[in-house]
N, C-alpha and C positions, 0 to 999 in steps of 0.2 A: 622655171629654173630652180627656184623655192624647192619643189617637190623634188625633181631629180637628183639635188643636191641630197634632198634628208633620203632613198631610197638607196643613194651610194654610201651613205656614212654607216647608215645600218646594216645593209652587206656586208660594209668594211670591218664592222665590229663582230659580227656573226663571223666572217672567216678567219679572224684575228681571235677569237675563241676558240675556235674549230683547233686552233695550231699551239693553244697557252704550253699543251705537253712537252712542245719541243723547245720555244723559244720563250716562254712565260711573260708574262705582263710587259715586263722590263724591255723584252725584245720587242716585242710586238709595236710599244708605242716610238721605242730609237730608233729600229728600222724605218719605220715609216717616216718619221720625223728626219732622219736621216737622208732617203732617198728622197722625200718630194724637197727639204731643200735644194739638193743638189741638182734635179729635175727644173725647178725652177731659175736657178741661177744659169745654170746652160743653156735652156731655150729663151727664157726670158731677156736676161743679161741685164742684170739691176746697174741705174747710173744713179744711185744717192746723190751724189755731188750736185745733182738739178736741182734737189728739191730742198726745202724752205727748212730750215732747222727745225722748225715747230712741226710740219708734216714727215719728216725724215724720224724725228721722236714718238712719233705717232704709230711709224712703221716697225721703229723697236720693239713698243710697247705692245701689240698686236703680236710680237712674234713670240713676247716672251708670255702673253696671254694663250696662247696658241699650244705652246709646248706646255702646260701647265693642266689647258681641256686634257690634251691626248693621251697623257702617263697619270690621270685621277681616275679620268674614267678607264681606263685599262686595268686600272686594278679595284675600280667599282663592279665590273664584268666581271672579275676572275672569283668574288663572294656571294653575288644575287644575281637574278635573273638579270637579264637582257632588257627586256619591258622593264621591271622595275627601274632598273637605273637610271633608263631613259628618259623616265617618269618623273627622277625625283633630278633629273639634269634640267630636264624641262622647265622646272622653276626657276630657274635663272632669264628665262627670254620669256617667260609669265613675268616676271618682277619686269622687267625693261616695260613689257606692252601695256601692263599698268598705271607706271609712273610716266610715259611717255604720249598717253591716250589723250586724246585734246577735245573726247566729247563722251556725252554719257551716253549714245549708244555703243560708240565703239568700245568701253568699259562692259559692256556685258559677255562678249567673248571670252577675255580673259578668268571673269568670271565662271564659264560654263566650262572652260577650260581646265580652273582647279578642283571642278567638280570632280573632270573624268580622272583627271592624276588620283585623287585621293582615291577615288574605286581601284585605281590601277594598283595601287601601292599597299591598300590595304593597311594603314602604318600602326592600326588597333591592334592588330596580331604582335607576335612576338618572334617569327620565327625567320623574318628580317634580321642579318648580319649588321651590326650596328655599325661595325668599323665598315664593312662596306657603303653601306647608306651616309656615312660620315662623307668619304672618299666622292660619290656623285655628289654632294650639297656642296662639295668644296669645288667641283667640277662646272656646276650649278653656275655658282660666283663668279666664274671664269668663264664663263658661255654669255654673263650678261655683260662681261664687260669686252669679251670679243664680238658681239653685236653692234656696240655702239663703237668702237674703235673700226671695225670693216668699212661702217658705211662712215667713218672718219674720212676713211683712208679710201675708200674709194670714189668719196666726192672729192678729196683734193688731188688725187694722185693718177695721171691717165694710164689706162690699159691697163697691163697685170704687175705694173711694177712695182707697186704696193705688196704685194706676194711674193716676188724675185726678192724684197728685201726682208718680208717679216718671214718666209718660210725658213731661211737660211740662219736666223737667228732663231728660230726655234729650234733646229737640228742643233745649235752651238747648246743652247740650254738643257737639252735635251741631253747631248754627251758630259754635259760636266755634273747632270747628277745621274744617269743611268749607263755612261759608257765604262766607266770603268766594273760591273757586275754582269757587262753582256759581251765586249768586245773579247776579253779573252777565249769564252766559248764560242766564237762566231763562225759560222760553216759557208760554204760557196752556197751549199742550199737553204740553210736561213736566209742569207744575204736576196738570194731572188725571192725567196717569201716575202720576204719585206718588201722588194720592190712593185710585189701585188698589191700589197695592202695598200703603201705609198697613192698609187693611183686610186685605190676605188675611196683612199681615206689618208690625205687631206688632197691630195692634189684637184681630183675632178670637182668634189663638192665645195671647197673652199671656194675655186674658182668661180664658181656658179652661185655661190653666196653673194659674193663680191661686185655679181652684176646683178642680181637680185635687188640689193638693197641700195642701188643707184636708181630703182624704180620703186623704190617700199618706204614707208615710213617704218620707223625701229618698232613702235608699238604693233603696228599688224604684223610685221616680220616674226616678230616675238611670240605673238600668238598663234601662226602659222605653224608655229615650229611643234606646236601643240600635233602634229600627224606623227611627230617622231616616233613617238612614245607606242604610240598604233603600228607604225612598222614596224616598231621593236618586239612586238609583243608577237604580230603574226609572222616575220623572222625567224624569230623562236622558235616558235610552235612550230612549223614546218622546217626549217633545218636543224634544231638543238631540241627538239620535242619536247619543251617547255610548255608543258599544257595550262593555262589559265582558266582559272574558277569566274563563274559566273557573273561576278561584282567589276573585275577585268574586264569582260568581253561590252557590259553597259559603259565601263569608261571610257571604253573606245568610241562608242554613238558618239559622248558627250564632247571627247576632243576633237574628232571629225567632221561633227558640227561647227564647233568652235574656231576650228580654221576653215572651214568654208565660207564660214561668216567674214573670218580677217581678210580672205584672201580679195572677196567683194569690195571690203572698204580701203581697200590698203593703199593704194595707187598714190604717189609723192605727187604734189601737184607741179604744175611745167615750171616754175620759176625754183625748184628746188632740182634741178636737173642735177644730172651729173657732170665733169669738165666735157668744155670743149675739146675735139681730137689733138688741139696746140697744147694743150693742159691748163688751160687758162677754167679756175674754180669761178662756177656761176652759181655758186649754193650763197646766198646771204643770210639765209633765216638762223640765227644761233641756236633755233631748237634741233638743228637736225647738225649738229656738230658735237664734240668732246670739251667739256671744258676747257 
């Protein structure tokens, strides 16, 4: 689920590139943000009212984490490559798998992990868009605090209603600092652009994240994520002909190892499940929850 999750986001971002000329950064991440709320909210049908004020805040909080990933790195992609940004988004769910690691072998992925980013990103050169590399670190930040907030929300919260309620409050966050720059130009046929993107990015992969890490712990999850950066890179190169030097193409080994390795140790153990189908939370371990 891990994997198909990070395959659809980077699609999503390559064809959300593909289209920056017509509807630019701005559109790219409101439409989307846009329609997978409303996607969510009519299939889904969020009942807040169920849920515990502490996990209902939890689903805010996610949402407005959510809309913050989408419109950073939208306009981290519109300055530097595809792979790089991914690379340096990467370090956000590296920070989680580190601080969250509860033995020293599972400490060495993340390690071999920031080997491959640093080949990736190359960040001795100069030739790196600073504002953009700015733009993913701050993306970064928000990737590791939507990591640990998902598998918040979806050990407390049954099914996808955790999503029916953070998606739609991302769409709100999303128009109140990008709708007013995009709605006046908006076209019937941006409008179904976005509804493309919407699905391959955030709807399919969110949702797949979301059951992912009812079976993951954060720290391998995190380090997992370490394949991104690899999709990103060969994405590229095969749809945006983004050709990668030699020092790239070895950071790829290192991070494909790296989550191979997570992907081995990752498994939550049975007593950290996810709810029951009543919704009744069987998670008691405070390590695997948000403050």
């Amino acid at each position: 689920m891990a994997l198909a999750s990070m395959f659809c986001v980077q699609l999503g971002v390559v064809a959300a590139f593909s289209v920056f000329d017509q509807i630019g950064p701005d559109g790219a991440a409101w439409l989307r943000l846009s329609w997978a709320g409303l996607i969510f909210l009519v299939l889904v049908r969020p009942r807040p009212r169920q849920l515990a004020r502490r996990d209902l805040l939890a689903c805010l909080a996610l949402g407005v984490v959510t809309a913050f990933i989408t419109i950073l790195f939208m306009y981290a992609v519109e300055r530097i490559p595809v792979g790089t940004a991914s690379a340096l988004e990467f370090l956000g769910p590296l920070g989680v798998a580190v601080l969250r690691s509860r033995n020293r072998r599972a400490a060495l992925w993340p390690v071999l992990a920031l080997i491959g980013v640093l080949m990736l990103t190359e960040p001795w050169r100069s030739t790196v868009d600073p504002i953009g590399v700015a733009y993913a670190l701050g993306a970064a930040a928000c990737w590791a605090m939507y990591i640990l907030l998902t598998q918040r929300v979806g050990d407390a919260v049954s099914g996808m209603q955790g999503l029916a309620i953070s998606m739609p409050v991302a769409a709100v966050v999303a128009t109140a600092v990008l709708g007013g720059s995009v709605i006046p130009d908006l076209t019937w046929q941006h409008a179904l652009i976005g509804l493309g993107l919407a699905i391959l990015l955030p709807v399919i992969p969110f949702a797949l994240e979301m059951m992912a890490l009812r079976r993951m712990t954060t720290a391998s999850f995190g380090t997992l994520m370490a394949l991104e950066p690899a999709m990103a890179l060969l994405l590229g190169l095969v749809i945006l002909s983004q050709q990668p030097g030699v020092l790239p193409v070895i950071g790829i080994l290192f991070v494909v190892a790296a989550g191979i390795g997570a992907e081995r140790t990752g498994a939550r153990d049975e007593d950290r499940a996810p709810p029951d189908p009543d919704g009744e939370h069987r998670d008691t371990d405070p390590g695997y929850v948000v403050p």
